[in-house]
N, C-alpha and C positions, 0 to 999 in steps of 0.2 A: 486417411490416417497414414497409411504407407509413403504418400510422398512428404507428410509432414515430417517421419522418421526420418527419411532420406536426406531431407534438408536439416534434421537435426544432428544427423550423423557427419554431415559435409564440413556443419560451422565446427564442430567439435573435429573434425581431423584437421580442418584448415587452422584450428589453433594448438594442435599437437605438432602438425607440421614447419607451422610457424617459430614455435618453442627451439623446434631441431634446427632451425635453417639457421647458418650463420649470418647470412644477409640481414634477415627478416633480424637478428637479434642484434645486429651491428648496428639498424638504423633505430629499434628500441632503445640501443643505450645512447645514441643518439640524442634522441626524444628525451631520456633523461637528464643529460648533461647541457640541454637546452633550454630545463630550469632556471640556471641561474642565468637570468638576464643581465645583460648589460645593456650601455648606450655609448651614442657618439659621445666622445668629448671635444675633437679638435679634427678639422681636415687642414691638409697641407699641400704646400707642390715644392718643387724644386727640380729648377731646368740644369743638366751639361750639355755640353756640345761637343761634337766629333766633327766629324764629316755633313752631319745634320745635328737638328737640337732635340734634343728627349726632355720629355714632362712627366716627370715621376709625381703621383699623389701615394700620398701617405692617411690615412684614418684610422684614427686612434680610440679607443673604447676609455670609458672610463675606469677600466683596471688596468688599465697602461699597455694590453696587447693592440696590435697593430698591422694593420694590412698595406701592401704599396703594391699601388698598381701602375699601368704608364696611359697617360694622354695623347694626343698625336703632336708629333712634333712640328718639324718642317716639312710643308709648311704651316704655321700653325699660331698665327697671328689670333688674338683673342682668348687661347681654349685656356692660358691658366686663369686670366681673368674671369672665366665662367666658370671654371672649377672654385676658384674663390669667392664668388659672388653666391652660389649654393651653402656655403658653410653656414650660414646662420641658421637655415632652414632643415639642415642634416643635422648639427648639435642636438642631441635628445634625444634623435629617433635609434630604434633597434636597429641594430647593425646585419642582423638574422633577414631582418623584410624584404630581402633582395629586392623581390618582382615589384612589390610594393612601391619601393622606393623610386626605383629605375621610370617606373610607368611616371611617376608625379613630378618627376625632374623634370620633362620636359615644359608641363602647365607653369609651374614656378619656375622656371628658367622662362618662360617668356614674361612671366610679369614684371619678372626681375630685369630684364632686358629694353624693356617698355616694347621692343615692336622685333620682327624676326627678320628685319632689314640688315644692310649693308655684312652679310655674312654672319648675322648673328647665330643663325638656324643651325649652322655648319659649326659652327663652334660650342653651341651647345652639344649638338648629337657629340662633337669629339670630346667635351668636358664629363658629359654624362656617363659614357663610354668606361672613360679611366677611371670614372668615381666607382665604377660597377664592378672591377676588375677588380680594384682594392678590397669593396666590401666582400669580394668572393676569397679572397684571401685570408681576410680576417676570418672572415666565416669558420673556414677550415682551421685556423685554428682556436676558435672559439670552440669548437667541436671536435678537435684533435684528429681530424683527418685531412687523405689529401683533397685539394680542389674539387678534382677529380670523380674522385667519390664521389660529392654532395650532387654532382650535374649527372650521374646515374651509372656512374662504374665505369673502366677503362676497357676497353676493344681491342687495346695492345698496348704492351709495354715499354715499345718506342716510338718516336714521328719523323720520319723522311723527312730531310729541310734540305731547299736546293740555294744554291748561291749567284752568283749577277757575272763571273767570272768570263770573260769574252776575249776571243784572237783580237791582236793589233791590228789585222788588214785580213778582214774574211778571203778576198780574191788571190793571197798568198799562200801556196800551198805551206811553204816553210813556215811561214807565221801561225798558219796553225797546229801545224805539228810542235811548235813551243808550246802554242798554248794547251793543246793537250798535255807535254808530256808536264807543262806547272802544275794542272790540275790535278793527275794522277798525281802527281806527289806531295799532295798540301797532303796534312795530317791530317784535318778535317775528314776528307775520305768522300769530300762531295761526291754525288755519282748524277746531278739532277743542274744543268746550266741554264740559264735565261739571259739572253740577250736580244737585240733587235739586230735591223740591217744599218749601215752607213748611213748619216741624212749629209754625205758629200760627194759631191760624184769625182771619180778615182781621175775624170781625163783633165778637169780644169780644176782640184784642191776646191771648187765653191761650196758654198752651202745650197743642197735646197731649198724651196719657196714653201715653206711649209703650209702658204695657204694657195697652195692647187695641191687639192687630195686626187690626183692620179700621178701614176706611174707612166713612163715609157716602157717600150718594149727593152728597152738595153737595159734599161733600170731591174725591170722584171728578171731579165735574163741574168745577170749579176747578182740576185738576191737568190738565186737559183743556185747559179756557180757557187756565191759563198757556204752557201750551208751545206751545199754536197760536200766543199772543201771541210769544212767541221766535220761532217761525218765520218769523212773518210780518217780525218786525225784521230777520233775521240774512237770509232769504233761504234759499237752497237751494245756495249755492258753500259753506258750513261746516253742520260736523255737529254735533248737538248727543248726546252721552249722557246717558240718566236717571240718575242715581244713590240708590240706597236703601243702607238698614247693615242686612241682614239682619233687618228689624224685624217682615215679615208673613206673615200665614198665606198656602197655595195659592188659596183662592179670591180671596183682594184684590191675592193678586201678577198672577193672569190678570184680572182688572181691571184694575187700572193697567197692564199689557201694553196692553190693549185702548183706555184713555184715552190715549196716548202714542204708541198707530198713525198717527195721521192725518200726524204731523211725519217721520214715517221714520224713529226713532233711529238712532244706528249699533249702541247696544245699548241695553239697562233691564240696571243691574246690583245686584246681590245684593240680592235682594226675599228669599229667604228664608233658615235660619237656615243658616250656614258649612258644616256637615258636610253631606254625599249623604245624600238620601232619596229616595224613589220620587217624591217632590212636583216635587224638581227635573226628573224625565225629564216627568211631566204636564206642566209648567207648559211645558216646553219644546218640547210637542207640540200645546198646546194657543193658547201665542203666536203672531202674526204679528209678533213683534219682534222680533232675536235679542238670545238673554240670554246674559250675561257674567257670570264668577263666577272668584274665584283667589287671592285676594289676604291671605290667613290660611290658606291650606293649605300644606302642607309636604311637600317630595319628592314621588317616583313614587306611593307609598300614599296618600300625599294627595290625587291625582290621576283616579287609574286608575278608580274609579266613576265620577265625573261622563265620563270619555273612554268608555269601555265600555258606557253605560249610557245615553249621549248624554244626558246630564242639562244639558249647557248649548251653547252655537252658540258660545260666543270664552274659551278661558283667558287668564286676566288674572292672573301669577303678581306677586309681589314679589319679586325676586333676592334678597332679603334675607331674605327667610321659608322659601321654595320650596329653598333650598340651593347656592345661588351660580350660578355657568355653568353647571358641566359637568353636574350632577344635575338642573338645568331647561331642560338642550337635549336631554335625555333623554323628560324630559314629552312637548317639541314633538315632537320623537321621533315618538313614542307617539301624540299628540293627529292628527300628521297622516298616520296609519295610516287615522284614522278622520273623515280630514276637515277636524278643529275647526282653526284658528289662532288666533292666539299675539297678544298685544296685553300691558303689562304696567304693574303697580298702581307708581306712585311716588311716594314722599311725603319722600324725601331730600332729599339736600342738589344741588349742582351735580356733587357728584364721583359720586353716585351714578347720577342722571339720564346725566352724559357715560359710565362705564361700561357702563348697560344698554341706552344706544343702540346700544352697540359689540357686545357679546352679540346685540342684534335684529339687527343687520345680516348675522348668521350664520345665520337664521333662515329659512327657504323660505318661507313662509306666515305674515307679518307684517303687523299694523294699524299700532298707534299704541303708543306710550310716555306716560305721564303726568307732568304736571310740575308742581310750587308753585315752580321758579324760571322765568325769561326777561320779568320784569318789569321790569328794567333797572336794579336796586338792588344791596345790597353782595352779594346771595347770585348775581350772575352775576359775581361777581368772585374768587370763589374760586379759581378755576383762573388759570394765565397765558396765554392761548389766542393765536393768532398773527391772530386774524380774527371777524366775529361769531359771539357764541356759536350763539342759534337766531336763521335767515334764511328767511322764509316758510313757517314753523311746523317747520322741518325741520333736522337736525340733521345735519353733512356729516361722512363720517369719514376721522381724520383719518392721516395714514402715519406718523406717528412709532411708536416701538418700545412694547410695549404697548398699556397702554392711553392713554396719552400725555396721560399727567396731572402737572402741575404746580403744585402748590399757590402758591397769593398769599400768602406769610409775614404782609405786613403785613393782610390783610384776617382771614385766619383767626384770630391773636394777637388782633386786638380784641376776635374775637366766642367768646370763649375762656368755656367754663362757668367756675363759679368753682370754685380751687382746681388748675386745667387750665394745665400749660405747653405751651409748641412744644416738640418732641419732636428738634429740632434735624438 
């Protein structure tokens, strides 16, 4: 009888408490206003181009609200095509189904595709991705909050985003002391650089042979000299990351681990080739760097060896590769079972960049974001934002509904691929 009480006194405080909580009543009204259902009525895309091409989708409810989200661009052969080829199949459905939805794109995307040949696969996960982005948008404002919110509340109010910004001649002390002091003075207010080392060697102007994955000792020894030369410009208040493309064997990736200690990275990323091997748990036991790796993997599977396996110290997914929010807050999930955090690859546009800031910010154990915009050109002009875009390298988030994105008609219309209209 006593612990019957017990247990009847716990439900009853847990729904007195509940009443008082504002959470507990934020996501009640929530649950309310997720009464009035809607449906798909239309998806879309529409490519610009810069420097790369961006694949914006667009999905529209049938009370004319609407979410956009981005696809992967370049390179990005097929992905509008399979984001178009799914619309027949989204027309009708809840736009609320998130998980739902995401999970069955793939099954109909391959029947839609007839075979998961000649990079279909790769183009689905990146169509699927962008469709998953938008409906998370819409979401939010189907339900008048942010993104944010709905993936389980924010961790911080802003997200680190580091930029690609690199010295003319690492091996030139003066060339980098410019390139420091450009950096220091972008408004932007980067404090987080990523670049790689030279693929030219300084005494003959050649290109390296990109297919012999070892170093020389001079090579070694110069990729040493460059980045002590960066440190010494930039100082020790900004970070610098190595960057490689998967290009070396294990023993020259723990080399270059080892040339690249003395600066402190904040990682050396993807020295070796994309897929988990045993190489990546050595290299990563064998480092005094932490290495970073993520950014051509796709979903949990893609994952779950390098986390299991601790084959690398920082996942670095792309939302656009990896399977949008809700399937890469899954990974972090996962990854901070066992520790790793979350940091992520971007080479989009603004709207992608302001999206996966909004994802980090739901994230417990977060580095940085990566960005090729906040140079102060037409590509930070995409959006219509109420305030500066990035302010001392950091990206503030913002309370409008969703993901509180507003497209620049007249910016986007210029920079239109050819053959591409505004979607209206």
């Amino acid at each position: 009888m006593l612990k019957t009480s017990q247990n009847s006194f716990s439900r009853r405080a847990f729904l007195k408490a509940a009443a008082a909580s504002p959470s507990l009543a934020g996501y009640y009204k929530l649950a309310g206003a997720a009464t009035k259902r809607v449906k798909i009525r239309d998806v879309q895309t529409m490519v610009f181009r810069g420097q790369r091409t961006y694949v914006l989708v667009k999905i529209t409810a049938d009370d004319g609200m609407f979410g956009i989200g981005e696809a992967y661009g370049s390179p990005g052969i097929g992905v509008k095509e399979q984001v178009l080829s799914l619309k027949s199949w989204l027309v009708g459905k809840d736009p609320l189904e998130i998980d739902r939805l995401y999970t069955s794109l793939g099954e109909r995307g391959e029947s839609l595709s007839g075979s998961r040949t000649d990079g279909s696969a790769h183009s689905l996960m990146r169509a699927a991705s962008g469709i998953e982005m938008a409906l998370w948008d819409l979401a939010g404002k189907i339900l008048g909050v942010p993104t944010t919110t709905l993936l389980g509340g924010k961790f911080r109010e802003k997200v680190r985003v580091y930029d690609h910004e690199a010295p003319r001649n690492m091996l030139d002390k003066s060339s980098c002391r410019e390139w420091a002091q450009k950096v220091k003075a972008n408004p932007s207010g980067f404090t987080g650089h990523k670049f790689g080392f030279p693929h030219t060697n300084p005494d003959t102007d050649k290109a390296r042979d990109l297919s012999n994955r070892v170093l020389t000792t001079k090579e070694l020894i110069q990729i040493r000299q460059g980045f002590e030369n960066c440190r010494e410009a930039i100082g020790w208040d900004h970070d610098i990351m190595v960057h490689c493309h998967w290009e070396y064997d294990i023993r020259t990736s723990i080399q270059i681990a080892e040339a690249v200690e003395p600066i402190r990275p904040m990682w050396l990323e993807d020295p070796l080739q994309v897929e988990y091997s045993e190489s990546w748990r050595r290299l990563c036991a064998s480092a005094r760097v932490p290495i970073c790796t993520g950014e051509n993997l796709a979903r949990r599977q893609g994952f779950k060896d390098f986390i299991i396996n601790q084959g690398c110290d920082i996942l670095h997914p792309d939302l656009r590769n990896s399977g949008g929010f809700l399937e890469t807050k899954r990974i972090a999930d996962m990854a901070d079972v066992w520790g790793l955090p979350m940091a992520n690859h971007n080479t989009g546009s603004q709207v992608n960049t302001w999206a996966t800031v909004q994802w980090a910010a739901s994230i417990r154990d977060y580095m940085a974001c990566e960005t090729v915009t906040g140079k102060g050109d037409w590509m930070d002009k995409v959006l219509l934002l109420d305030g500066p875009y990035i302010k001392d390298g950091f990206i503030r988030m913002p309370e409008k509904p969703g993901l509180g994105i507003d497209l620049n008609p007249d910016v986007v219309r210029s920079h239109l691929a050819p053959g591409e209209t505004w979607w209206g």
